[in-house]
MIVOKOL-213999 format. One line per 3 residues: number of its first residue (from 1); for each residue y, z, x of C-alpha. Coordinates in steps of 0.5 Angstrom, whole numbers, m for minus. Layout:
% residues N
NUM	Y:Z:X | ...
***
This chain:
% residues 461
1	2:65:9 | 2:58:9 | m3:55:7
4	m4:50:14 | m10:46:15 | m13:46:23
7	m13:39:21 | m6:39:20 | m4:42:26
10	m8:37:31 | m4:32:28 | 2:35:32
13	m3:35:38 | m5:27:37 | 3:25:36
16	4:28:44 | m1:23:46 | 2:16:43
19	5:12:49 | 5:12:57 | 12:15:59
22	16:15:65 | 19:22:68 | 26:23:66
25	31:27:71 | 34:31:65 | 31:33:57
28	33:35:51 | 30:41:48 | 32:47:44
31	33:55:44 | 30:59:40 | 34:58:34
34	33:51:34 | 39:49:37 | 39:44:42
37	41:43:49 | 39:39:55 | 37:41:61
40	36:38:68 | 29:37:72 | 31:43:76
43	34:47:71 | 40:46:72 | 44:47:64
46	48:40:62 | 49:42:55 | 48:48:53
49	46:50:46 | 51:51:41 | 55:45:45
52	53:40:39 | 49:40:34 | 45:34:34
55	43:31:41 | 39:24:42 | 36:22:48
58	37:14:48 | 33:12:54 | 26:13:50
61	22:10:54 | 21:5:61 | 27:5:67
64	34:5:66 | 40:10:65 | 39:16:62
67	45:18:56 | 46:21:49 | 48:20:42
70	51:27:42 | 54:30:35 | 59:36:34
73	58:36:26 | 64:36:25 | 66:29:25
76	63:24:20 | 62:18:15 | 62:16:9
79	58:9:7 | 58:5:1 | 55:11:m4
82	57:16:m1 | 53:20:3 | 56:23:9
85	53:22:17 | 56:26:23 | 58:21:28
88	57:21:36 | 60:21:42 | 56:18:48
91	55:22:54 | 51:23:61 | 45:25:65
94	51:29:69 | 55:33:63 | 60:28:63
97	62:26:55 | 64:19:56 | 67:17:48
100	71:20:43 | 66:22:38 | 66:16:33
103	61:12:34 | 53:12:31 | 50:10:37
106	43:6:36 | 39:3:42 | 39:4:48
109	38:m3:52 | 36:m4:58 | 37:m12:61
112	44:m11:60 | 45:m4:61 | 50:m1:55
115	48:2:48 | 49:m2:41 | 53:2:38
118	56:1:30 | 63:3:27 | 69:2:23
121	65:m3:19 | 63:m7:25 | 57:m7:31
124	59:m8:39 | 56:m5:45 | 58:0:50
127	56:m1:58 | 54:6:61 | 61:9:63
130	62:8:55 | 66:3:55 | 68:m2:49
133	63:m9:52 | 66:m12:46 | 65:m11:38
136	65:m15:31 | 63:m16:24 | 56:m17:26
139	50:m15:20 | 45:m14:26 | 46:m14:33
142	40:m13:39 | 39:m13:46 | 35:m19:50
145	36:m20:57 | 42:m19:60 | 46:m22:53
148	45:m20:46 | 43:m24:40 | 47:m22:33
151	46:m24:26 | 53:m26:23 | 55:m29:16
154	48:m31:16 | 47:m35:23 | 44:m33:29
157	49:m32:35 | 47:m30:43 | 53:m27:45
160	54:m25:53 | 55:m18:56 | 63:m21:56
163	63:m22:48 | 63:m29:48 | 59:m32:43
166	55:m38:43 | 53:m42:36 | 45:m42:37
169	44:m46:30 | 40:m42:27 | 41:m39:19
172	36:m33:17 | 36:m28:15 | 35:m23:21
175	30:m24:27 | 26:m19:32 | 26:m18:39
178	21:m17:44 | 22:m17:51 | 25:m23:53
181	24:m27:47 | 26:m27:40 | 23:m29:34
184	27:m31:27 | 24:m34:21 | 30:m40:18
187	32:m41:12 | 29:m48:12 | 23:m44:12
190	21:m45:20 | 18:m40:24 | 22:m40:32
193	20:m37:38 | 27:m36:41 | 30:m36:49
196	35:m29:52 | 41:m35:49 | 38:m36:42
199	35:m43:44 | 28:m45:41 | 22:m44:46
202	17:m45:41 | 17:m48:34 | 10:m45:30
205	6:m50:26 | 7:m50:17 | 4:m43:14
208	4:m40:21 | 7:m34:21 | 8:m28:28
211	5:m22:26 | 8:m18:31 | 9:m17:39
214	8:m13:45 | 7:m14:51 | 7:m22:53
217	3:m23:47 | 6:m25:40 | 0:m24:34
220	1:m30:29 | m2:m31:22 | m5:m38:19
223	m6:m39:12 | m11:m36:9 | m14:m34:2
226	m12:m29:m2 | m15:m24:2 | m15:m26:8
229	m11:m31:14 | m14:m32:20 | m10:m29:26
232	m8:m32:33 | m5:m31:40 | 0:m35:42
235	4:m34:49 | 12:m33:50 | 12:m39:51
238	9:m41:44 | 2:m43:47 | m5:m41:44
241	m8:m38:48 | m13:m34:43 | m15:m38:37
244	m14:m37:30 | m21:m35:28 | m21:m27:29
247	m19:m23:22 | m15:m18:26 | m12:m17:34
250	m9:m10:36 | m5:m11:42 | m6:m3:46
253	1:m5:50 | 2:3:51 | m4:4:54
256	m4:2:61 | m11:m3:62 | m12:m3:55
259	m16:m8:53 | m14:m15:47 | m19:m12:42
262	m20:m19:37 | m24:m17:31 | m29:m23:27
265	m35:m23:23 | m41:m19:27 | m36:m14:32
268	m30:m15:37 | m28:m20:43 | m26:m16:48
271	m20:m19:53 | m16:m17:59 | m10:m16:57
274	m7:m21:64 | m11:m25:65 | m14:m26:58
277	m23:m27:61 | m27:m24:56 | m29:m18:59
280	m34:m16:53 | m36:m16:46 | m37:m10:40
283	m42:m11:35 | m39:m8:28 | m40:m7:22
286	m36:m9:15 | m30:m4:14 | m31:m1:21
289	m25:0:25 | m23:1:32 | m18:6:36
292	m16:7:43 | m17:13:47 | m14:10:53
295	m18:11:60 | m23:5:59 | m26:8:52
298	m25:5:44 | m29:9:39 | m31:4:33
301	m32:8:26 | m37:5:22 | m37:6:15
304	m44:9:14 | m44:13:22 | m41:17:27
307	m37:14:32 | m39:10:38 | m36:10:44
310	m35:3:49 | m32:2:55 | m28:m3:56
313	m32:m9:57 | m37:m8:52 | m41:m3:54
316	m44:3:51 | m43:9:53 | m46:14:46
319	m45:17:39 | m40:22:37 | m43:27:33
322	m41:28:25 | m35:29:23 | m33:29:31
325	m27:24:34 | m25:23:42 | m18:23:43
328	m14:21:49 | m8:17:50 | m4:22:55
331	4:22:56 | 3:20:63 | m3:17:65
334	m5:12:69 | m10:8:65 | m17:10:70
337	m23:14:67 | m20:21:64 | m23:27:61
340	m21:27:54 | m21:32:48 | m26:32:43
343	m24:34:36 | m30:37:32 | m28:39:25
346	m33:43:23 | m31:43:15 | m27:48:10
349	m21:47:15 | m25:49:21 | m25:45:27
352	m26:46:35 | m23:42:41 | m27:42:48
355	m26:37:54 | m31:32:55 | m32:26:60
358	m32:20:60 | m40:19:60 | m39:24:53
361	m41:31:57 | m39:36:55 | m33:40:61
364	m32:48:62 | m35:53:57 | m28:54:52
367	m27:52:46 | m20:52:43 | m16:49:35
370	m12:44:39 | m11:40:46 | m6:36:47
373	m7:31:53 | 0:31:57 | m4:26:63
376	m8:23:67 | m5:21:75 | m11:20:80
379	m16:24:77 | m12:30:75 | m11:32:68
382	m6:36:65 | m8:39:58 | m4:44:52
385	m9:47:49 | m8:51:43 | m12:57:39
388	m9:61:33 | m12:66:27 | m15:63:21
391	m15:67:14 | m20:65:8 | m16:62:2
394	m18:57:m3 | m24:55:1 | m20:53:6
397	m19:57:13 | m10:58:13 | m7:59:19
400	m4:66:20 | 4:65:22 | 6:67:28
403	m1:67:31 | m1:60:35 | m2:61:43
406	m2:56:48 | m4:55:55 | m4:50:60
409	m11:47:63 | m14:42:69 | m19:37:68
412	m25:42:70 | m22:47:64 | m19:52:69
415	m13:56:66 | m7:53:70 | m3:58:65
418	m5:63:62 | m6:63:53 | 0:67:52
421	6:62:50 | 8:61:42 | 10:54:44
424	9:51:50 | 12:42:50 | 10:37:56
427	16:34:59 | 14:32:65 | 6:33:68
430	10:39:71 | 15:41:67 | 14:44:60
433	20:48:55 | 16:54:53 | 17:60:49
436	13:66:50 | 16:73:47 | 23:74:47
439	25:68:52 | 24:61:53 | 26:57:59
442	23:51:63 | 17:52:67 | 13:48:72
445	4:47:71 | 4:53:76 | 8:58:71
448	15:58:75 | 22:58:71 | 27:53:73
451	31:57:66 | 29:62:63 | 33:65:58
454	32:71:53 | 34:74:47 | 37:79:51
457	42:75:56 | 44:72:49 | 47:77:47
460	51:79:52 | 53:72:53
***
């Protein structure tokens, strides 16, 4: 047996949980030897198994068209060392392979609707029918807007879904992307917010560094000592609109009505993320940190206590107790007050997960090892909930091989399916890739299979 902590095991619950997503129409998932195979929303089979041996879904996340980096392993790339990587071919939502397989496709862009795809030493974009937009020897290429940005011999080019290239007069030594704005540091040492075309917006101030972006905020460092900078918010268009004295801001961007959490001596500031009002203040401790459940909660650890739970405008709602976290965060979700899991670890390895609601109290009699919060859509929740055996082993509770479950559970703990499934992935708040004996297939939250395949058929294929 592996020794596998409960603790361990939860974290593959938690990563379920880091972003609100859209619902596609077609998903990847795998068989039961861990190939993989795109199905559709109906279950219609796109690419089956043993077709290729590597499928990537580039739309990630947000709208657009849905297409493939697809692989056979059988063709591939050697870089300056030596190492070999298999290279793709791109392909549709509707089973249509779109290239020849000699591309390392990378992102997905949604303003102009094409693919950066990097081959023979050079970097282009397809558009969505997988044709060549344009292509040359760019060391970074990205998508903005409707156009593109690109680093070439050390200077910054914006370059049009035609391939025109514009000089923007910009040398760095790379740039990021957010939105419809860059930022690049030049070689002169300057900090530059940047249009969809390369042009400057905003030019920041001596010492002034962006941090990080998302949403239409960007995060800027000043100079600071050796242990601390004082940290600002400016707008898209360079302005201030939060002030540089916070040690820290978090921008919860994936967390729909999240708020702007701006750390200072004594507590938080909390702001609306678009109309930026103060909705509230979080007293906090030195050392103490914050994390966002989602569904108008923070939690804020202190170093010395267990943690306290706040709305979104600074009110307090109670404390967690020892060793307890809330999480949240559901794939699908609409941002309003949900009904979370609570993690209790319990020591040794043990720990135990039940549903609690907003105010903390405790939903339904059932205890389990895991939740995965899959959504939260006008007051009704969908949760995976996970039990498995557990053996004594070096003062830890080891899980037993084999023995996982899982089942599918609403926001008052009624059994929507029943603790009977190996495994079981959200694809959507209605549709789930599950295995449970000798078969696996798609299925909805009522238990009907839209495919369903079994070690049976598989060998009569």
């Amino acid at each position: 047996m592996r020794k596998v902590t409960a603790a361990c095991l939860l974290l593959l619950a938690l990563c379920l949980g880091a972003r609100a997503e859209a619902e596609k129409e077609a998903y990847v998932v795998s068989t039961d030897d861990g190939m993989p195979m795109v199905v559709g929303r109906d279950g219609a089979l796109i690419y089956p198994g043993g077709q290729f041996t590597s499928i990537y879904d580039l739309l990630y996340a947000g709208e657009g068209t849905q297409l493939f980096a697809v692989s056979d392993g059988k063709h591939t790339v050697a870089d300056e060392y030596g190492y070999e990587s298999a290279l793709e071919a791109l392909a549709d939502a509707n089973g249509n392979i779109l290239t020849d397989m000699r591309y390392s496709l990378w992102t997905y862009c949604t303003g102009s609707d094409s693919v950066i795809f990097a081959r023979d030493g050079l970097m282009g974009a397809l558009d969505a029918q997988g044709n060549e937009l344009f292509s040359g020897p760019y060391e970074q290429l990205t998508g903005i807007g409707g156009g593109f940005l690109a680093m070439k011999g050390g200077e910054l080019v914006a370059i049009d879904r035609a391939g025109t290239e514009a000089d923007t007069g910009i040398a760095c030594e790379g740039f990021f992307v957010s939105g419809n704005r860059a930022c690049a540091t030049g070689v002169d040492g300057v900090t530059r917010i940047l249009d969809e075309r390369g042009a400057t917006v905003a030019q920041l101030a001596e010492g002034q560094n962006i941090g990080y972006s998302t949403g239409p905020y960007f995060v800027v460092y000043g100079q600071g000592d050796a242990f601390l900078s004082p940290v600002g918010l400016l707008d898209r268009d360079g302005r201030e609109v939060l002030p540089m004295v916070y040690s820290s801001i978090s921008l919860y961007e994936g967390i729909p009505g999240a708020p702007i959490v701006a750390e200072a001596a004594g507590g938080a500031a909390l702001f609306d993320a678009v109309t930026l009002e103060n909705t509230g203040f979080i007293p906090m401790q030195e050392n103490a940190w914050i994390s966002s459940p989602g569904g108008n909660r923070l939690v804020v650890f202190n170093p010395d206590g267990a943690g306290q739970v706040y709305d979104y405008q600074g009110n307090f709602i109670g404390t967690l107790a020892e060793g307890a976290s809330l999480y949240g965060n559901a794939m699908f979700s609409d941002g309003k007050e949900a009904v979370f899991g609570l993690y209790q670890y319990n020591g040794g390895g043990e720990s135990t997960c039940y549903l609690v609601d907003a105010q903390l109290n405790r939903v339904g009699e059932e205890a389990y090892r895991q939740i995965s919060f899959v959504s939260w859509q006008a007051g009704q929740g969908r949760y995976i909930v996970t039990n498995y055996d557990t053996v004594p082993m070096d003062g830890y509770e080891a899980y037993v091989p084999g023995s996982m479950r899982n089942a599918l559970i609403d926001e008052a703990g009624n059994a929507l399916l029943p603790m009977e499934y190996e495994s079981m992935t959200a694809l959507a708040p209605d549709r789930y890739w599950v295995k449970r004996a000798d078969e696996w297939g798609l299925i909805d939250d009522a238990g009907h299979w839209y495919y369903r395949q079994s070690a049976y058929t598989e060998l009569m294929d």
